[in-house]
C-alpha positions as CSV (number, residue, x, y, z in Angstrom):
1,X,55.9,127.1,51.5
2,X,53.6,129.8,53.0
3,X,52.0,127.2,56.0
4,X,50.3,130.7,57.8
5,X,48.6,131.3,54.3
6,X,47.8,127.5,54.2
7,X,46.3,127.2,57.7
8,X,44.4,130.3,57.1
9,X,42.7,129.0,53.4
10,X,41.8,126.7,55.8
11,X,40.4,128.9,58.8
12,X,43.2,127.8,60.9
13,X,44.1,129.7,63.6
14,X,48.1,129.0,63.8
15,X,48.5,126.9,66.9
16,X,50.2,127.6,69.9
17,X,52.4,125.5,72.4
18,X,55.9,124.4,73.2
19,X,56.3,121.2,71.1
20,X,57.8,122.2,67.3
21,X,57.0,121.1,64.3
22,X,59.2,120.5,61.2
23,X,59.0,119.7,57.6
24,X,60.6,117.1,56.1
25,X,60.9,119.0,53.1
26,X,63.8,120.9,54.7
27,X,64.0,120.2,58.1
28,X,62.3,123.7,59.4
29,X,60.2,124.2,62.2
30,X,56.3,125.8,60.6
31,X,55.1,125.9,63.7
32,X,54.2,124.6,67.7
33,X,52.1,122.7,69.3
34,X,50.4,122.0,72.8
35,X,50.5,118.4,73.5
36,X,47.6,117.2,76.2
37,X,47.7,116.4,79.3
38,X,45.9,113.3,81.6
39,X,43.3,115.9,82.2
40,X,42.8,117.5,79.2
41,X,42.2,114.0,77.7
42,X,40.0,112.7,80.4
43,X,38.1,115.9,79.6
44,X,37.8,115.2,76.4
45,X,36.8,111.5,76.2
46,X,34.7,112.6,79.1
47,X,32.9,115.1,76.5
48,X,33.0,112.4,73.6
49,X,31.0,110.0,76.4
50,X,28.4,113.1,77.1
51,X,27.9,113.0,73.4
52,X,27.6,109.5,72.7
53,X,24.5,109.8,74.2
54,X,23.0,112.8,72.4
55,X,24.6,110.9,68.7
56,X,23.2,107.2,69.2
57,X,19.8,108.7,69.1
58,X,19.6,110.5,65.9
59,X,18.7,108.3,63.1
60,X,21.4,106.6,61.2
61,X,20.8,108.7,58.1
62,X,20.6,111.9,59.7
63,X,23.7,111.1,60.9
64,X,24.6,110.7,57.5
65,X,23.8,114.3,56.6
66,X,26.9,115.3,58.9
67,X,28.9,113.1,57.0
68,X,27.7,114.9,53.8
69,X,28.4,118.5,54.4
70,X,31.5,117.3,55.6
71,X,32.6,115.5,52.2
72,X,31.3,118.9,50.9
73,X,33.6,121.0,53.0
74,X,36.7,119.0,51.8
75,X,35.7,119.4,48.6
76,X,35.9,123.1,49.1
77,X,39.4,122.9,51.0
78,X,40.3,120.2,48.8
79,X,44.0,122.3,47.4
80,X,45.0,123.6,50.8
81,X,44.5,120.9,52.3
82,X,46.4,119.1,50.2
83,X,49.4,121.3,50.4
84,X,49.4,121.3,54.2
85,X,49.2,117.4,54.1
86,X,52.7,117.8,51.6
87,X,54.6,120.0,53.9
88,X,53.8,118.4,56.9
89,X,54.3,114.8,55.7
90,X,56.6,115.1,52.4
91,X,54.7,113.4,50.2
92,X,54.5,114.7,46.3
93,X,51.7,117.3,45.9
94,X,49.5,115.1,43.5
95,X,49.3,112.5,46.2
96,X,48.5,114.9,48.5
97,X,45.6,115.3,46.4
98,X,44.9,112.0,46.3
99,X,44.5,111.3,50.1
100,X,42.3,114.5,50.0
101,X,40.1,113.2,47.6
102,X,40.1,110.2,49.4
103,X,38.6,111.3,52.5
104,X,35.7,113.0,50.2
105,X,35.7,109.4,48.7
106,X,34.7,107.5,52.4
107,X,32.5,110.4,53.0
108,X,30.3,109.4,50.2
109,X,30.5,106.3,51.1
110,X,29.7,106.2,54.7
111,X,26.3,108.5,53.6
112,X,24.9,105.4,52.0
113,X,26.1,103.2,54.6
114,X,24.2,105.1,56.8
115,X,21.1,103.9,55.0
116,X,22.3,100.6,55.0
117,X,23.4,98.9,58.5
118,X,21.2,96.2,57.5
119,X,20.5,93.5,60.6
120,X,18.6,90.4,59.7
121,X,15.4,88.3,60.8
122,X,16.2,84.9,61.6
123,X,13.8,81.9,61.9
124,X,13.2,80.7,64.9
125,X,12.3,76.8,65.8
126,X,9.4,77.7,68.1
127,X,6.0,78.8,67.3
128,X,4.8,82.5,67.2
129,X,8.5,83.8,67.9
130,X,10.6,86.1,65.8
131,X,14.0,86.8,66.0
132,X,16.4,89.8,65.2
133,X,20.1,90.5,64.9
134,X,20.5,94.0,65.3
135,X,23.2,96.5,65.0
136,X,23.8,99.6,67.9
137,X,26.0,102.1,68.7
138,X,29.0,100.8,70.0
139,X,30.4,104.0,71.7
140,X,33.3,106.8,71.5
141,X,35.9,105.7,69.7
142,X,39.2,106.2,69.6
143,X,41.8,106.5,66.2
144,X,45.5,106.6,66.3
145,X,47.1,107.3,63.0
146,X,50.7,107.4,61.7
147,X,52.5,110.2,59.7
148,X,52.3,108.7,56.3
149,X,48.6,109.0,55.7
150,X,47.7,111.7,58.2
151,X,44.3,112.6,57.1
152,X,42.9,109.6,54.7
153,X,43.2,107.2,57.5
154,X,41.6,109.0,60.2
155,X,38.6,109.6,57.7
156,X,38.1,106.3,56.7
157,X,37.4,105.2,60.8
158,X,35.7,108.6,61.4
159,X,33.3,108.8,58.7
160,X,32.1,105.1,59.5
161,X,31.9,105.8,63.2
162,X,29.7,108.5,62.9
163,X,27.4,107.2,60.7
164,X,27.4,104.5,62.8
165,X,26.6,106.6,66.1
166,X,30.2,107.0,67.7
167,X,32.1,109.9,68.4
168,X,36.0,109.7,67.3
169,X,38.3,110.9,70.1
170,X,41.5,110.9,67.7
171,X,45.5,111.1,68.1
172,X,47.5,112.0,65.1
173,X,51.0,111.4,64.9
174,X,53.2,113.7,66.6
175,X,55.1,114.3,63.2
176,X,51.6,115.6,61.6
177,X,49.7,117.1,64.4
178,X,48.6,120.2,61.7
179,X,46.8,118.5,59.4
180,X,45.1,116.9,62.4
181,X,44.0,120.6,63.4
182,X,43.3,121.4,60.1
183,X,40.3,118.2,60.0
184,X,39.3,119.2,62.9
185,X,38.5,122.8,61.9
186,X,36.9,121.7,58.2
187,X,34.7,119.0,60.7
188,X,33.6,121.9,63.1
189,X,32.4,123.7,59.7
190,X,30.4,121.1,58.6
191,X,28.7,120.7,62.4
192,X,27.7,124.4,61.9
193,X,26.1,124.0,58.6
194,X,24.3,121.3,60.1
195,X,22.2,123.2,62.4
196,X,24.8,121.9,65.6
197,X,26.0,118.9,67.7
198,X,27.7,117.7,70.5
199,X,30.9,119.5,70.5
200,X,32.4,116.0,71.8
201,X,31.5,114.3,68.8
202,X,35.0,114.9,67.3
203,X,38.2,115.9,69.5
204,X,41.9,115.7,68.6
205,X,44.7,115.1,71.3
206,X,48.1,115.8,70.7
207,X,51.4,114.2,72.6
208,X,53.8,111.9,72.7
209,X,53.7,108.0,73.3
210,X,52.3,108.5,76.8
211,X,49.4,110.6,75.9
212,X,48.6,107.3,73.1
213,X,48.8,105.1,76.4
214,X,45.9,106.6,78.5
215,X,43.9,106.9,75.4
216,X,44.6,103.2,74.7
217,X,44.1,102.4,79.0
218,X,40.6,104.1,78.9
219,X,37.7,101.7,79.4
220,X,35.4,104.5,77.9
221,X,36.6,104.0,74.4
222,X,35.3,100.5,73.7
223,X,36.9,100.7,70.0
224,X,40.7,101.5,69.3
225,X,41.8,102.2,65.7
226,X,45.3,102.0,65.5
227,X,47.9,102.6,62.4
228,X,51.4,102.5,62.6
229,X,53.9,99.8,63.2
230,X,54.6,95.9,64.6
231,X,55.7,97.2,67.9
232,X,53.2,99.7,68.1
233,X,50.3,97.1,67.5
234,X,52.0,94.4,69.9
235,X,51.9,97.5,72.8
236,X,48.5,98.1,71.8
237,X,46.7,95.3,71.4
238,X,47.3,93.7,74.6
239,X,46.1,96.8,76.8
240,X,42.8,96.9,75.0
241,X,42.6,93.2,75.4
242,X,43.4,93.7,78.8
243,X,39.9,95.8,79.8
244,X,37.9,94.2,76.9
245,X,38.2,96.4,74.9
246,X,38.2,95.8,71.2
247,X,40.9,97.3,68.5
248,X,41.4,97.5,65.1
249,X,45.1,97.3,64.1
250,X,46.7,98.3,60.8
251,X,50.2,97.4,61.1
252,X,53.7,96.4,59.0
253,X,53.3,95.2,55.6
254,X,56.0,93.4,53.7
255,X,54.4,93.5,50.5
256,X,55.5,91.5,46.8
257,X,54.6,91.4,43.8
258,X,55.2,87.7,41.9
259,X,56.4,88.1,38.0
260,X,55.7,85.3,36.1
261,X,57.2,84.2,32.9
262,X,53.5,84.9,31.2
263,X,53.5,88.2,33.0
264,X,53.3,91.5,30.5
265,X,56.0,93.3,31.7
266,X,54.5,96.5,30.1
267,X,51.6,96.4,32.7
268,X,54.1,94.7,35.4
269,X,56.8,97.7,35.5
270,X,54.8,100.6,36.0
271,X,53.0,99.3,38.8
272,X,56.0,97.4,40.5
273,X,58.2,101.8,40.0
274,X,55.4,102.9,41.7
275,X,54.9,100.5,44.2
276,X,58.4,100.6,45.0
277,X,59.4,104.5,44.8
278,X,55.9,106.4,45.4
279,X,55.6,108.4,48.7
280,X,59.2,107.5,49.1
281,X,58.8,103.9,49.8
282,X,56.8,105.3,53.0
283,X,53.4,103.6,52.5
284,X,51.8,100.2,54.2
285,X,51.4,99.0,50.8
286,X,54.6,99.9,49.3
287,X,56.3,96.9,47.3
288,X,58.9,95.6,49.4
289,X,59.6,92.3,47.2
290,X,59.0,91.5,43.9
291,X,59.0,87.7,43.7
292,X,60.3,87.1,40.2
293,X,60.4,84.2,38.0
294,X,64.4,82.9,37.2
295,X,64.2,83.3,33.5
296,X,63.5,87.0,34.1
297,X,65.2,87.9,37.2
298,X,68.3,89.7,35.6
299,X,65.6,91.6,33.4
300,X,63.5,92.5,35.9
301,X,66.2,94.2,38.2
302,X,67.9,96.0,34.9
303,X,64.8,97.2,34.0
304,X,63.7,98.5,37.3
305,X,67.1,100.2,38.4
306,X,67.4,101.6,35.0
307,X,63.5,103.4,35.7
308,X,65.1,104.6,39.2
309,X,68.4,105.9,37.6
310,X,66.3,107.8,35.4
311,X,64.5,109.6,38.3
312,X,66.7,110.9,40.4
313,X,66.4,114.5,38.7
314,X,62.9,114.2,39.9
315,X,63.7,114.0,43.5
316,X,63.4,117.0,45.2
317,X,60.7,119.6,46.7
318,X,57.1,117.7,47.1
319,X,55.5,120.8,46.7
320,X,57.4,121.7,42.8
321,X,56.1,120.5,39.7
322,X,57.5,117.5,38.4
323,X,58.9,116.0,41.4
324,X,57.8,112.3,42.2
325,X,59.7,111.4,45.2
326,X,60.1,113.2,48.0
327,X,61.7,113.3,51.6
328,X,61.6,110.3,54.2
329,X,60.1,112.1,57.2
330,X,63.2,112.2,59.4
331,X,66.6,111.3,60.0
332,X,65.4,108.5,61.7
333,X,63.8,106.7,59.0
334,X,66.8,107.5,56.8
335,X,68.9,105.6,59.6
336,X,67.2,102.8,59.8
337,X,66.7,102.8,55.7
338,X,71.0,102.6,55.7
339,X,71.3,100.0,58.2
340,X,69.0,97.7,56.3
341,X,71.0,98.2,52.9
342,X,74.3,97.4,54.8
343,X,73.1,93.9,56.4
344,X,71.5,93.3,52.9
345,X,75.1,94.0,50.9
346,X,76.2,90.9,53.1
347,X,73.6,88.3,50.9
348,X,72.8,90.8,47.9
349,X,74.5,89.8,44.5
350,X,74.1,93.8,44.0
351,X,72.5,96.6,45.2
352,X,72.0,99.7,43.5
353,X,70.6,103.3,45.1
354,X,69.8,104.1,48.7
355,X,72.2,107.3,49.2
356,X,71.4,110.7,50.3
357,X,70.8,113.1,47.5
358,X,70.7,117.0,47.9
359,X,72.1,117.2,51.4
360,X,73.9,120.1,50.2
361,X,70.5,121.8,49.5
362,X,68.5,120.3,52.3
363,X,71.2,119.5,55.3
364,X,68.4,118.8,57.6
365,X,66.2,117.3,55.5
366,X,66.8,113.8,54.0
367,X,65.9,112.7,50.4
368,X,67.3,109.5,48.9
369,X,67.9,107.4,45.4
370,X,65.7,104.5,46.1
371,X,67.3,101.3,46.7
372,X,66.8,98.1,44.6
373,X,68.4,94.9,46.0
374,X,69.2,91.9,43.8
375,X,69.1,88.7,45.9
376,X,70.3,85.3,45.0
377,X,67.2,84.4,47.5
378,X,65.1,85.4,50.1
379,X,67.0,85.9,53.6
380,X,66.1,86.6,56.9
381,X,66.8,90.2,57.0
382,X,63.9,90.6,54.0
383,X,61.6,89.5,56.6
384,X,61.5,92.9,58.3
385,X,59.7,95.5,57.2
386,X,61.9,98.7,56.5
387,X,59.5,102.0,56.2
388,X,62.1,103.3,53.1
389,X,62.6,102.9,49.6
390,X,64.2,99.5,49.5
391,X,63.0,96.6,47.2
392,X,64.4,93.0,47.0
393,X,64.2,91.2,43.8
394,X,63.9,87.4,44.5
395,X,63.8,84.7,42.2
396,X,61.8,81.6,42.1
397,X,61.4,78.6,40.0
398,X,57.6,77.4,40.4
399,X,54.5,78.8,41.1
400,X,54.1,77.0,44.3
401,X,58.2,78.2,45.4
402,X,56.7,81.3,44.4
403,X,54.5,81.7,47.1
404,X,56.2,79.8,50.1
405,X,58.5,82.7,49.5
406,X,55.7,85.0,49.3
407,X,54.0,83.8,52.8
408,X,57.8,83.4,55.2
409,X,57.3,87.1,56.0
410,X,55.6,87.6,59.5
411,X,53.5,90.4,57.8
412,X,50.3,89.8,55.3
413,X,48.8,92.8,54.0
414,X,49.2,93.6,50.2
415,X,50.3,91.4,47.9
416,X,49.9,91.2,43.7
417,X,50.8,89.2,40.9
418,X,51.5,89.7,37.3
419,X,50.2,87.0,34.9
420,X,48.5,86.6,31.3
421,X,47.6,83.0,32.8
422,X,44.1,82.3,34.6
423,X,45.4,79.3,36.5
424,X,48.2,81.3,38.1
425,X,46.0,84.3,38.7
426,X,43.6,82.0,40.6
427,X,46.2,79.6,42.5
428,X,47.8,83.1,43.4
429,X,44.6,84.5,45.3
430,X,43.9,81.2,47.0
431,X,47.3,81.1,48.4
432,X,48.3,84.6,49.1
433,X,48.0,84.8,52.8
434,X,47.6,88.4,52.6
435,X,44.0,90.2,53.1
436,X,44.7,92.3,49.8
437,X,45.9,90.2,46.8
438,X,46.0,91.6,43.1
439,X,45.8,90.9,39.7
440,X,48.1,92.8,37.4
441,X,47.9,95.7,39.5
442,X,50.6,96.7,42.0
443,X,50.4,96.5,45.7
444,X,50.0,100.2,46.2
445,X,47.2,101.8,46.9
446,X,43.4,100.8,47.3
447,X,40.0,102.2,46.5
448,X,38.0,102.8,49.5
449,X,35.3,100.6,48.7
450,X,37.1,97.4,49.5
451,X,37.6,96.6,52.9
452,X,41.7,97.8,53.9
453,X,43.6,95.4,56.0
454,X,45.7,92.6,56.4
455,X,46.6,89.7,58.3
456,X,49.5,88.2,60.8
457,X,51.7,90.9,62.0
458,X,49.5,93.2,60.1
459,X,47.0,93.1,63.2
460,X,44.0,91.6,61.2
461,X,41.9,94.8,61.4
462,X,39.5,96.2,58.5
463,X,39.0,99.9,57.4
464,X,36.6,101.3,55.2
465,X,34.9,99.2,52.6
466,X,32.7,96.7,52.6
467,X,31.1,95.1,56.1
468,X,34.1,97.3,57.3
469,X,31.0,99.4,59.4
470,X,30.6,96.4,61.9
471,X,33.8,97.2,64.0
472,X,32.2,100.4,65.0
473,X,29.1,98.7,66.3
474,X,27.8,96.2,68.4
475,X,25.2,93.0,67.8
476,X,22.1,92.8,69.3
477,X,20.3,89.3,69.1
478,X,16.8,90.0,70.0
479,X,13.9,87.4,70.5
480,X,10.2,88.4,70.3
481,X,7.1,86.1,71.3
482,X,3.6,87.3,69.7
483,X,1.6,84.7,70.6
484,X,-1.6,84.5,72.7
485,X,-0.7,81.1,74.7
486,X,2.2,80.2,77.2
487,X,5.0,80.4,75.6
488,X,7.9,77.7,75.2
489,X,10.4,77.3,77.3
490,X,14.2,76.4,75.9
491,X,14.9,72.8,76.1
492,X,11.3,72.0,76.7
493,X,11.1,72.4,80.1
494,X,8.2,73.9,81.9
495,X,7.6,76.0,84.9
496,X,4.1,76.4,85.8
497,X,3.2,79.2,88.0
């Protein structure tokens, strides 16, 4: 775990400041950082504002080209960055990968967009008049992303933004302020290959949650992106409301999968282990519930404890070969993780997993069996979102029980079923109050063409797919007259002069 040699594949200097940071792999510190202060951010959003006004006026798909070479440039770095994303964040290596390849993923994307920020003509009821909707720059904007997708999430709102004309002024978490770096030195890469820009087009800040509150506060970031939890939404929303300001909120999710008695369990198991274990339970879409039908409830929890019993040799050291789950990111999250499994023994008819494993190895890191809870129904403490490896198995007796149970959680981002049977599949995605709902596949994960994002105490807030690329904008109606004669007035009434 050689994170000099890393940051240097990647033409990182190794940073310097006061503020450590550590692995969760095992607890060590690979490295400092400086966190900002006011001024240092008030320079930099000043310097994003300065180039806001060089960006806007380069054509959309020029803009594009940036976007291009950059996608390139992670496709060179694409291993090392990968690995730094692992040790700073403890996910498994492969998925390291996978966010990697992500980002090159919304890169390509966002260079069609570019091409495509389509407005529309609209008829207009008087004569010789045309009319326009039209879609500008909207202006810096700023991102403020959690620990468990460091570098896919700020990707999917910076490549959009700058396609779309704004600059990104962007705070990482303070757990994964490296990988932050590390962007940030593959972006100023591709700005040299091509030919030059703005060096405010793309800053990072570092701190705390006071540095996150003057970024929020400041009326010259028209957009906020923020990922990360309930009460980290509910603190940001507001403020942005407060001066007008518009955010984008990716927040809890609480997410189930329904079983039905049609369901092929085959196709339903690997998906629900997944959803349930991968990235150590630390993702937005990680299955929290699986919603299962009473003639295979007992079956359903065998079979899925029995899959977990049978991985806990392959917990252990993200960055080693054959290890599928890793650490939680800190001791914190393992707290919270055992205070949820001890007000859930109280209603559970049995829970199996959810202790520390390999403390002896790893005394300051912490790495858990993942915790499976068998409930006679759903209770109150299932409504909360715990950021850990701990699924509740649920059952139900109809379709319609199914999802009432489904939609009493506050949160409504990813939800799935698992059916042979058309009518279910379709009642399901009518019904599922969530803004991702799938068929047969788990609720982990999403391709990048789809737009990401969920409702209620989710924040209601879309990333990357689809019309996603109209958050970073604003609409322009425009009316034209063309005629030779006086034109006429609105509501028929006339001035003459």
């Amino acid at each position: 775990m050689d994170v000099r040699e890393t940051l240097n594949l990647l033409n990182v200097a190794p940073p310097v400041g006061d503020m450590p940071v550590r692995t969760p792999i095992d607890g060590s510190e690979i490295g400092r950082v400086a966190y900002d202060t006011k001024d240092s951010l008030d320079k930099k959003i000043a310097a994003a504002t300065a180039a806001f006004r060089e960006w806007r006026e380069v054509p959309a798909p020029k803009r594009g080209d940036l976007v291009r070479i950059f996608g390139n440039v992670l496709r060179d770095h694409k291993e090392p960055l990968a690995h730094l994303v692992s040790i700073e964040c403890g996910k498994i290596l492969e998925e390291g990968r996978g966010e990697v390849q992500e980002m090159i993923d919304v890169c390509d994307f966002a260079v069609g967009l570019s091409r495509q920020l389509y407005g529309l003509t609209i008829q207009s009821e008087r004569p010789d008049h045309t009319m326009q909707e039209n879609w500008l720059p909207l202006g810096p904007v700023g991102v403020i992303s959690a620990f468990n997708f460091p570098v896919a999430v700020w990707a999917w709102n910076a490549a959009l933004a700058l396609v779309c004309g704004d600059p990104v002024v962007w705070k990482p978490s303070e757990k994964t302020p490296m990988t932050a770096l590390a962007c940030h030195a593959l972006f100023h890469q591709a700005v040299l290959r091509y030919g030059g820009a703005h060096p405010g087009l793309c800053s990072v800040v570092h701190g705390a949650r006071d540095v996150g509150e003057w970024l929020v506060d400041d009326p010259r970031l028209p957009l906020v992106s923020a990922t990360g939890s309930v009460p980290m939404g509910r603190a940001v929303g507001p403020r942005v409301a407060a001066r007008f300001g518009r955010s984008l909120l990716e927040l809890g999710g609480n997410n189930a999968v329904v079983v039905t008695p049609s369901a092929d369990l085959g196709v339903a198991m690997p998906s629900i282990l997944f959803g349930s274990v991968g990235t150590a339970g630390q993702r937005c879409t990680s299955t929290r519930r699986v919603i299962v039908h009473e003639s295979l409830h007992d079956q359903v929890f065998s079979t899925l404890t029995k899959a977990i019993n049978g991985l806990k040799d392959r917990i252990g050291d993200p960055l080693e070969e054959g290890t599928l789950i890793g650490p939680l990111i800190d001791k914190q999250a393992f707290d919270a993780m055992q205070a949820s499994i001890a007000a859930t023994k109280k209603d559970a008819t049995e829970v199996f997993g959810g202790e520390r494993v390999l403390a002896d190895k790893y005394p300051d890191a912490y790495y858990v069996v993942p915790a499976v809870a068998k409930m006679p129904k759903q209770t109150e403490n299932v409504h909360a979102e715990t950021f850990a490896p701990l699924t509740y198995v649920i059952p139900y007796a109809t379709i319609e029980e199914a999802m009432q149970i489904h939609n009493a959680v506050p949160q409504g981002l990813s939800s799935a079923i698992m059916t042979t049977d058309v009518r279910e599949a379709e009642y399901f995605k009518r019904h599922s109050d969530c803004g991702i709902a799938n068929v047969n596949i788990g609720t982990s994960g999403a391709e990048i063409g789809g737009a990401f994002g969920g409702e209620k105490e989710t924040g209601g807030g879309r990333e990357s797919g689809s019309d996603s690329w109209k958050a970073y904008m604003r609409r322009q109606t425009s009316t034209t007259y063309f005629g030779t004669e006086r034109p006429a007035l609105a509501q028929g009434i006339k001035f003459e002069v």
